[in-house]
C-alpha positions as a printed Julia matrix, in Angstrom:
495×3 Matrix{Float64}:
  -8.68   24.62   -5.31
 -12.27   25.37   -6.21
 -11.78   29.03   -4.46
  -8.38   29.74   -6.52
 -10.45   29.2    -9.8
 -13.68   30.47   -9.41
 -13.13   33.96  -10.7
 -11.32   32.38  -13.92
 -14.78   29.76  -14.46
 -17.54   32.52  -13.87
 -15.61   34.62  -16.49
 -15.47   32.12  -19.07
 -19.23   30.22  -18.16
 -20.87   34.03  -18.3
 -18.66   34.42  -21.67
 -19.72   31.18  -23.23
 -23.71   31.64  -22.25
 -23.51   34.96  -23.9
 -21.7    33.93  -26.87
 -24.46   30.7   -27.08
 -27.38   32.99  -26.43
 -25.78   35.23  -29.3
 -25.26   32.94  -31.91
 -28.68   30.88  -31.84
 -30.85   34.55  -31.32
 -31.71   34.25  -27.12
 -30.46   37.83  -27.26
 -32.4    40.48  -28.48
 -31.14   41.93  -31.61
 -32.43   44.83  -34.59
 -36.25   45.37  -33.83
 -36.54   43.02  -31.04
 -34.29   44.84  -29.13
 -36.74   47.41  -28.67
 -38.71   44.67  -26.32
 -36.85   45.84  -23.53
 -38.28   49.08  -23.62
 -41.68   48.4   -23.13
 -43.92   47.99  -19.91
 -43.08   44.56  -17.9
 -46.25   43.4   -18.64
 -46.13   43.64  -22.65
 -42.79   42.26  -22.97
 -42.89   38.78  -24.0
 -41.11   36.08  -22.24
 -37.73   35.07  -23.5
 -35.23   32.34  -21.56
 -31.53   33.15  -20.83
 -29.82   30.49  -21.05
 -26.68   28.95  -18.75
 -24.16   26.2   -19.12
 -24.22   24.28  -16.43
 -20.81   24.17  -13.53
 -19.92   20.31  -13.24
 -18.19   19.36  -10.21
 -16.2    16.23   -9.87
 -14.09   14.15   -7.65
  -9.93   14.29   -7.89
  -9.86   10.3    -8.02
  -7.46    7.59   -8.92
  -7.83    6.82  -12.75
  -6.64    4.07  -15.24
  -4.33    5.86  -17.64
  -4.03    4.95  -21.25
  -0.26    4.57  -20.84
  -0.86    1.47  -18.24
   0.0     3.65  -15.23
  -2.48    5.31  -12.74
  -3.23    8.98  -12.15
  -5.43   11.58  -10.88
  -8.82   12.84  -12.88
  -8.75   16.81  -12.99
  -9.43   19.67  -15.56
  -6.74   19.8   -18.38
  -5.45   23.38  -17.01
  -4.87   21.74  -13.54
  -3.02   18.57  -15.06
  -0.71   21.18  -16.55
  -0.78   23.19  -13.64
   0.61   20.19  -11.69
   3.05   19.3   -14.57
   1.04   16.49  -14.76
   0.76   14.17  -18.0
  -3.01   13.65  -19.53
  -3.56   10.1   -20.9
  -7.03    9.26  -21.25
 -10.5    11.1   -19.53
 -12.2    10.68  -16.48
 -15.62   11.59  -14.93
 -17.53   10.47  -18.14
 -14.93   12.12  -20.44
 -15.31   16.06  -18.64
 -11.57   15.57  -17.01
  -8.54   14.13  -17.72
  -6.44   11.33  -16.16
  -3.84   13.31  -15.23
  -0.06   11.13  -14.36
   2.19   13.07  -12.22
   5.8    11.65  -13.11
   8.98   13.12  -11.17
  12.64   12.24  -11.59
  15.44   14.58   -9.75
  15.47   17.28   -7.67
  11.23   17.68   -7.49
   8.93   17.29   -5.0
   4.97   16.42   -5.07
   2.24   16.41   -2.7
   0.08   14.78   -5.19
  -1.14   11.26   -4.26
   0.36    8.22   -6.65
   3.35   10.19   -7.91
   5.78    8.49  -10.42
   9.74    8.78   -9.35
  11.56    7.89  -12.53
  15.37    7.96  -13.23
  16.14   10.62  -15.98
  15.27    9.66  -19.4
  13.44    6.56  -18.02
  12.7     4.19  -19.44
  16.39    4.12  -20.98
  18.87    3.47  -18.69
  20.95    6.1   -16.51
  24.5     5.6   -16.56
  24.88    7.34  -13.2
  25.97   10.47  -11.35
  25.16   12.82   -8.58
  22.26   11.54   -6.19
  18.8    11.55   -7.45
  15.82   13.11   -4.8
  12.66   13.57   -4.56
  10.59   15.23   -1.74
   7.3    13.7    -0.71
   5.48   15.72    0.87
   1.61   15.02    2.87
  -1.26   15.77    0.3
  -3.23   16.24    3.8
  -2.7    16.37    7.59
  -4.16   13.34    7.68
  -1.69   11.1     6.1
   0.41    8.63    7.86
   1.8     6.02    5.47
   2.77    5.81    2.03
   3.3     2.11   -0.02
   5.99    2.38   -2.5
   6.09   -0.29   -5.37
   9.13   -0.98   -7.52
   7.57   -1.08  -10.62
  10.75   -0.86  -12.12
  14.02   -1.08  -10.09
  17.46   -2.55  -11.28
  20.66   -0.97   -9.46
  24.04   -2.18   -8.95
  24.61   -5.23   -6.97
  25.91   -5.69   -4.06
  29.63   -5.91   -3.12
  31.33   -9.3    -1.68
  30.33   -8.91    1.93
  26.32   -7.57    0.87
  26.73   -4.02    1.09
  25.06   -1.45   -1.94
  28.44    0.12   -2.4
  27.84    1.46   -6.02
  24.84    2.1    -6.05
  21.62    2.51   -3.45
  18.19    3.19   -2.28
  17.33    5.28    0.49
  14.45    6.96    2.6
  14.91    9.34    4.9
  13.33   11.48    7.06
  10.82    8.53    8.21
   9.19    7.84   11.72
  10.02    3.73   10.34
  13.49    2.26    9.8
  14.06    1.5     5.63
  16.69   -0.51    5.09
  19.68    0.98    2.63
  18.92   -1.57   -0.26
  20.06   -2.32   -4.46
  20.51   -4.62   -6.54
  17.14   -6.2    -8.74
  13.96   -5.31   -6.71
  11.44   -5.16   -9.21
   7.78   -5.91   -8.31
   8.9    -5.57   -4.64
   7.12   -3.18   -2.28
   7.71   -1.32    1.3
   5.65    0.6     3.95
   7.19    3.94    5.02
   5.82    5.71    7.52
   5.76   10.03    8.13
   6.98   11.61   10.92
   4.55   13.55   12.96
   3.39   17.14   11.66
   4.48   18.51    7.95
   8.05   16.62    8.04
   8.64   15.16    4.48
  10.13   12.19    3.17
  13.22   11.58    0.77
  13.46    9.09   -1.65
  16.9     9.08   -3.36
  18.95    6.73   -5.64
  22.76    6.85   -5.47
  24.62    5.98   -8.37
  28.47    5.91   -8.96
  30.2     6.56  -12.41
  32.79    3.89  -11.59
  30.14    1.68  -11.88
  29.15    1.8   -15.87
  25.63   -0.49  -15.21
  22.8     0.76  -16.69
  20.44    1.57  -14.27
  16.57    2.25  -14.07
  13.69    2.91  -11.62
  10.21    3.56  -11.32
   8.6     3.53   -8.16
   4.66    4.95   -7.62
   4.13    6.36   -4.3
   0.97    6.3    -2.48
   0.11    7.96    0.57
  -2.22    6.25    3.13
  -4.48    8.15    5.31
  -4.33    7.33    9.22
  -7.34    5.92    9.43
  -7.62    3.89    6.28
  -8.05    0.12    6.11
  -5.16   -0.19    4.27
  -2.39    0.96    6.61
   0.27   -1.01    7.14
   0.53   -1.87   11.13
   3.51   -0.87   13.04
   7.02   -2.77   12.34
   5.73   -4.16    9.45
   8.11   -3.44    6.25
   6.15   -5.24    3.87
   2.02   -6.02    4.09
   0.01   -8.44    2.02
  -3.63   -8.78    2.3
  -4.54  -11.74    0.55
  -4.67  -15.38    1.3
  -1.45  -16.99   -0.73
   1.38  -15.06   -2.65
   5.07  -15.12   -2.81
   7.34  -12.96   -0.51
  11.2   -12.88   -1.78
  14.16  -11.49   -0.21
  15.95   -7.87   -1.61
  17.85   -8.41   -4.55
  16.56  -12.49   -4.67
  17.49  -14.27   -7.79
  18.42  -17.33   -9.21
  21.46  -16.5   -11.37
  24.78  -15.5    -9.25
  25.99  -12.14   -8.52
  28.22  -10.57  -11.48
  29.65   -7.8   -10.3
  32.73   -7.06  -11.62
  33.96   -6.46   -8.12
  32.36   -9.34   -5.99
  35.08  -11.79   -4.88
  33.01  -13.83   -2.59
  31.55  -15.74   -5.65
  27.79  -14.93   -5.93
  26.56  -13.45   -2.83
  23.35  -11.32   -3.55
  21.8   -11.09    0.13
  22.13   -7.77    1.29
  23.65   -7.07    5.0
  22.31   -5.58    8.02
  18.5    -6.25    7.4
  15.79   -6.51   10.35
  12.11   -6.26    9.26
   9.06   -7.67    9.61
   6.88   -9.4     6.55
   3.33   -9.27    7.82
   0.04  -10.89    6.71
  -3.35   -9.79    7.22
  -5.03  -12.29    8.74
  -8.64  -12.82    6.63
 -12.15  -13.43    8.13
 -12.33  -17.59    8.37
  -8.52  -18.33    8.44
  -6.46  -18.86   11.37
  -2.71  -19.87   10.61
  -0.5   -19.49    7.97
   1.61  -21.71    5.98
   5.24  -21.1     4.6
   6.84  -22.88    1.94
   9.71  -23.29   -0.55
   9.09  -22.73   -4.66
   9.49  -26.57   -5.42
  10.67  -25.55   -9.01
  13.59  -23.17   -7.48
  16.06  -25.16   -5.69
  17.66  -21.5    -4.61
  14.44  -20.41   -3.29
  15.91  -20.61    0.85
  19.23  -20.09    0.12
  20.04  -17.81    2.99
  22.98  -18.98    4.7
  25.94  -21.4     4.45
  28.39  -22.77    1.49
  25.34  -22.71   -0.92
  27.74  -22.7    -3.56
  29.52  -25.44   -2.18
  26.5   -27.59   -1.7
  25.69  -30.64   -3.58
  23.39  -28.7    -5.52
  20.78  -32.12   -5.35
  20.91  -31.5    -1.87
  19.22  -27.44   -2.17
  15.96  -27.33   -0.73
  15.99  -30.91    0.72
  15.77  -31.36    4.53
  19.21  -32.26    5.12
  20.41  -28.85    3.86
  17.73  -27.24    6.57
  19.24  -25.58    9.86
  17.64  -24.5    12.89
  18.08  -22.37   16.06
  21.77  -22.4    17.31
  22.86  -23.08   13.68
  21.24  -19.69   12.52
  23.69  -16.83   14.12
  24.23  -14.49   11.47
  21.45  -14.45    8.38
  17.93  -16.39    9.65
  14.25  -16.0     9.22
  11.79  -16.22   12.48
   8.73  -18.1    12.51
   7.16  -17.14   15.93
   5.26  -20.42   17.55
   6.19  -23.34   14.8
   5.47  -26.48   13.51
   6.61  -28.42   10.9
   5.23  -32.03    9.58
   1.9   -31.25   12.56
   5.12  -31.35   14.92
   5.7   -27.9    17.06
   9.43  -27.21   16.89
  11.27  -25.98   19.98
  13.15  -22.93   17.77
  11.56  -20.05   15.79
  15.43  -19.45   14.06
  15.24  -20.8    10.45
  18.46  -20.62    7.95
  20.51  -22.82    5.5
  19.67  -24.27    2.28
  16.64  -25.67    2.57
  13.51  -24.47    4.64
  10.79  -27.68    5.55
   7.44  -26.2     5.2
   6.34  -24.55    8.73
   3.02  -23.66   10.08
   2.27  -21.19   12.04
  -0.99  -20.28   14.62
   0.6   -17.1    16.19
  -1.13  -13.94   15.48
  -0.41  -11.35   14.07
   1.21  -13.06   10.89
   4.56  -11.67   11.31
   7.78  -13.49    9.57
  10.99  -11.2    10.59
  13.91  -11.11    8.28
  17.63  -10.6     9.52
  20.98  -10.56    8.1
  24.2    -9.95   10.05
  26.71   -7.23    9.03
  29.08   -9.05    6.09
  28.93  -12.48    4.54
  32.36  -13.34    5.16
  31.34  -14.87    8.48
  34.05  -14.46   11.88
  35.34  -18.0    12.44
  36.73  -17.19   15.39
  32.8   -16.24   16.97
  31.26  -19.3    15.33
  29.98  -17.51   12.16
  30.79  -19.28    8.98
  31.21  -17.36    5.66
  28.36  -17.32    3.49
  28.82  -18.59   -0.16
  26.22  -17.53   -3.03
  23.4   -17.04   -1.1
  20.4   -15.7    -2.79
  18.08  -15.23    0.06
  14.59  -16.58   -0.47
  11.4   -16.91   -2.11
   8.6   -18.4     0.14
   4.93  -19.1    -0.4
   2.66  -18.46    1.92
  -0.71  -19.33    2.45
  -3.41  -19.01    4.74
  -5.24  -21.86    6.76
  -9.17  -21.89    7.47
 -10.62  -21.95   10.55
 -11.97  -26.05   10.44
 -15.59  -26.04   10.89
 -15.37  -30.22   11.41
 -16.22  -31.36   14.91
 -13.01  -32.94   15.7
 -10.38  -30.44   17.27
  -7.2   -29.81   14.86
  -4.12  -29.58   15.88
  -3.71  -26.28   13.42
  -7.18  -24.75   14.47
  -8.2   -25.76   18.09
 -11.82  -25.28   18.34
 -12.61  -24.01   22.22
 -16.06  -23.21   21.82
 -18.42  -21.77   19.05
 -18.46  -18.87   18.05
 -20.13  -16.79   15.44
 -17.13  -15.58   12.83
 -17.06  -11.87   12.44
 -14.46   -9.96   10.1
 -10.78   -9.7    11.32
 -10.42   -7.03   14.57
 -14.18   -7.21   15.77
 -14.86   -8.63   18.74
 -16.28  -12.37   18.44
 -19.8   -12.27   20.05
 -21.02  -15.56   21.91
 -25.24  -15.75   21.2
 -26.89  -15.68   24.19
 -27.84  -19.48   26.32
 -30.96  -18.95   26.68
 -33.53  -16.02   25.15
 -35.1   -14.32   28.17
 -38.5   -12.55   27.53
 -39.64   -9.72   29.68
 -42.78   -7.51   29.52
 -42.02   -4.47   27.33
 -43.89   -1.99   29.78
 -41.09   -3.15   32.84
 -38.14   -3.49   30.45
 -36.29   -1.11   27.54
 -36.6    -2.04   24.42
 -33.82   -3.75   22.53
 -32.32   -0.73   20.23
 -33.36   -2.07   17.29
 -37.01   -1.19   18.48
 -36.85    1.69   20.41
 -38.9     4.33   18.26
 -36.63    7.32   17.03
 -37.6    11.0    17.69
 -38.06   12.95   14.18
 -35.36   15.17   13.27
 -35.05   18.25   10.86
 -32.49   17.45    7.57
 -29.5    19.17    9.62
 -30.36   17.29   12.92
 -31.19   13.85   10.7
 -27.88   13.99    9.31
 -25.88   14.23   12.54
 -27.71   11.64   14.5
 -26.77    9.62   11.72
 -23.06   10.56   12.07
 -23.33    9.88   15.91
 -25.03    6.45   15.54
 -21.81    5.4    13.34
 -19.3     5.58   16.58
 -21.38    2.57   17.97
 -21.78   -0.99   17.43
 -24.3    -2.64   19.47
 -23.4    -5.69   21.63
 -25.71   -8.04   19.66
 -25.61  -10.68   22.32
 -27.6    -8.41   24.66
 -29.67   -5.22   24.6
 -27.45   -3.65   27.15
 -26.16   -0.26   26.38
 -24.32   -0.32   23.46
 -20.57   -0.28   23.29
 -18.15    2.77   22.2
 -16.24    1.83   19.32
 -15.28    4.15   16.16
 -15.79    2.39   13.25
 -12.69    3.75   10.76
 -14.23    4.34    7.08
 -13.07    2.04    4.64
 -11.63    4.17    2.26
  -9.34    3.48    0.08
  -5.54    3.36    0.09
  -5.16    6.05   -3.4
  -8.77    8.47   -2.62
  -6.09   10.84   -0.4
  -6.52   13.23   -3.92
  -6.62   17.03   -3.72
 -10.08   18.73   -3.34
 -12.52   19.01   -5.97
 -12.49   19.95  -10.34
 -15.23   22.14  -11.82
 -15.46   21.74  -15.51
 -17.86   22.98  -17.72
 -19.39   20.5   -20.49
């Protein structure tokens, strides 16, 4: 980028220094002109003057119109067909939105895919695409959010008939989903090499529901901290927060051509919901919404159902009851009881702990809610999936063992994925003269700037065993960077 406009800013910074030095008398003009004719040494001095080539960074900015863009020159926002809302970079760039709807592509980080004419509604038509493709070679991932999403629901046996999402071209399996998603999220991983992804949005004119969508893409670097691990279809970082089923909601389906009264679960789902487990926590805790009865409504008669009896115990099925739609805990317990099933389903789900690491809850629906009889499977009736709380336990620091967090021996706590590092029984001391020196006091060589600079970058692929001052062991250290900084290159601007 900073090669394709170079020619274009040396023009126009030589331009604007001469039309500066012009205008306030730096140039030599009438009379004084005749300066430059005379020897060097009785010339007097005079100062040409330069305006300065400001270089900044292509990172993720706050827009003025609530959404979240890219900081770059005005010409390159435009260049990108890019929207500018607000500056950037102490007010020398812009913050530039990138907003797509059909038939585009982008390779620019936190793009905006948009139904036509959002934020009205779109009536439907012929499929929507867009083509995402890398912004570097280094990109794995990308998170899309539903910031907005509202499609067509579902018809009487859970399948997006009218309307749906999809994603192909992915290394990951995306489910085929509609219906209200908004405020959801998903993990999508690239294929090796330059292969792009497809988002697209299938909507029927039979169908006259007002659609809309908005969903920000961001693409996630291999080696950032905020990949989502394999298998995992949705990721959440933080210590407590809600996870809810596609399409969950309280109020019945209404589609004009559902039969099976109220059925909003969609079919043929298998993913994983993962956690990051956090530095000082060590199980994890999931619950129902006490305030939603429907809030583990994923299998059964639910409309049926004495509805004083949604979200009580006696509504809550387990293991050979859950054949067709089910959640799985790995390792559970409920009440400080372990429970011989991970298969959870029915109307009611009793709050279940889990120690089993990774935090991984897998969702899975069968293919149709009208059940088979005849193999055991009863039909479903106005399910509405779920909408669980989680929440993460500490690690108990008491002296007594829990039954939640054992304590085997102490330990000093490190961050998640480092290796837990015993101190040492007893401190041995050894003449210095006989033994090396620990390699916190071994004196270093001096180094020229260059060969600083890469003995610095060499010393980062190690992490010292801190429990002895044994050779140190090999372990690569990915920078923390963050999940949106995957922008194109570099602006120059000139103040």
């Amino acid at each position: 980028m900073a090669g394709r406009s170079s020619w274009g800013l040396a023009a126009a910074v030589a331009a604007a220094a001469l039309l500066a030095a012009s205008a306030t008398g730096w140039l030599p003009q009438g009379e004084d002109a005749d300066n430059d004719l005379l020897p060097h040494e009785q010339r007097s001095h005079r100062f040409f003057p330069f305006l300065p080539l400001v270089r900044f960074a292509n990172r993720q900015c706050a827009a003025d119109n609530g959404l979240n863009g890219t900081c770059f020159t005005r010409r390159e926002c435009s260049n990108y067909g890019g929207i500018a809302s607000g500056t950037c970079a102490n007010s020398l760039g812009c913050c530039c939105v990138i907003i797509r709807s059909c038939g585009t592509s982008s390779r620019i980080n936190c793009t905006y895919f948009v139904n036509p004419n959002y934020p009205a509604t779109y009536t439907g038509g012929t499929r929507c695409t867009i083509t995402i493709n890398k912004c570097n070679s280094n990109v794995c991932q990308v998170r899309l959010d539903f910031i907005d999403f509202s499609l067509a629901q579902p018809d009487a046996n859970g399948n997006c008939v009218d309307d749906a999402f999809t994603v192909s071209g992915a290394a990951s399996i995306v489910p085929r989903i509609c219906g209200e998603n908004t405020g959801q999220h998903i993990y999508v991983d690239f294929e090796a090499g330059t292969t792009p992804l497809q988002l697209s949005v299938d909507a029927t004119t039979t169908n006259t529901f007002g659609r809309r969508w908005n969903i920000k893409v961001t693409q996630i670097e291999c080696d950032s901290v905020y990949r989502a691990p394999t298998g995992c279809l949705m990721y959440y970082n933080s210590t407590t927060g809600t996870v809810k089923s596609f399409n969950y909601g309280t109020t019945a389906n209404t589609a004009a051509d559902v039969t099976l009264a109220g059925t909003r679960e969609l079919v043929n789902l298998n993913y994983g919901v993962c956690v990051q487990m956090q530095p000082g926590y060590c199980c994890i805790e999931w619950s129902q919404n006490s305030a939603d009865p429907y809030s583990f409504t994923v299998s059964g008669d639910t409309g049926g159902l004495d509805t004083t009896l949604l979200g009580q115990s006696a509504a809550a099925l387990n293991d050979g009851d859950c054949t067709g739609d089910f959640i799985v805990i790995p390792n559970p317990s409920q009440n400080g009881v372990p429970v011989n099933t991970d298969r959870f389903c029915g109307n009611a789900l009793i709050t279940t702990t889990t120690c089993s690491k990774p935090f991984v809850m897998t969702v899975v629906t069968d293919a149709g809610e009208q059940g088979n009889v005849a193999a055991g499977i009863n039909p479903d009736n106005e399910n509405r999936g779920f909408c669980l709380f989680f929440r993460q336990i500490p690690l108990k620091e008491e002296k007594e063992e829990s039954p939640l967090c054992p304590i085997k021996e102490k330990s000093v706590l490190l961050p998640a994925e480092e290796p837990v590092l015993s101190p040492p029984e007893e401190e041995v001391v050894t003449p210095p003269a006989e033994e090396e020196a620990p390699p916190s006091e071994i004196l270093q060589p001096r180094y020229g700037r260059g060969e600083r600079r890469k003995k610095q970058l060499k010393d980062q692929d190690f992490v010292y065993n801190e429990a002895s001052s044994s050779r140190p062991i090999h372990k690569r250290q990915p920078p923390a960077r963050s999940q949106d900084f995957c922008w194109p290159q570099i602006s120059n601007s000139t103040p």
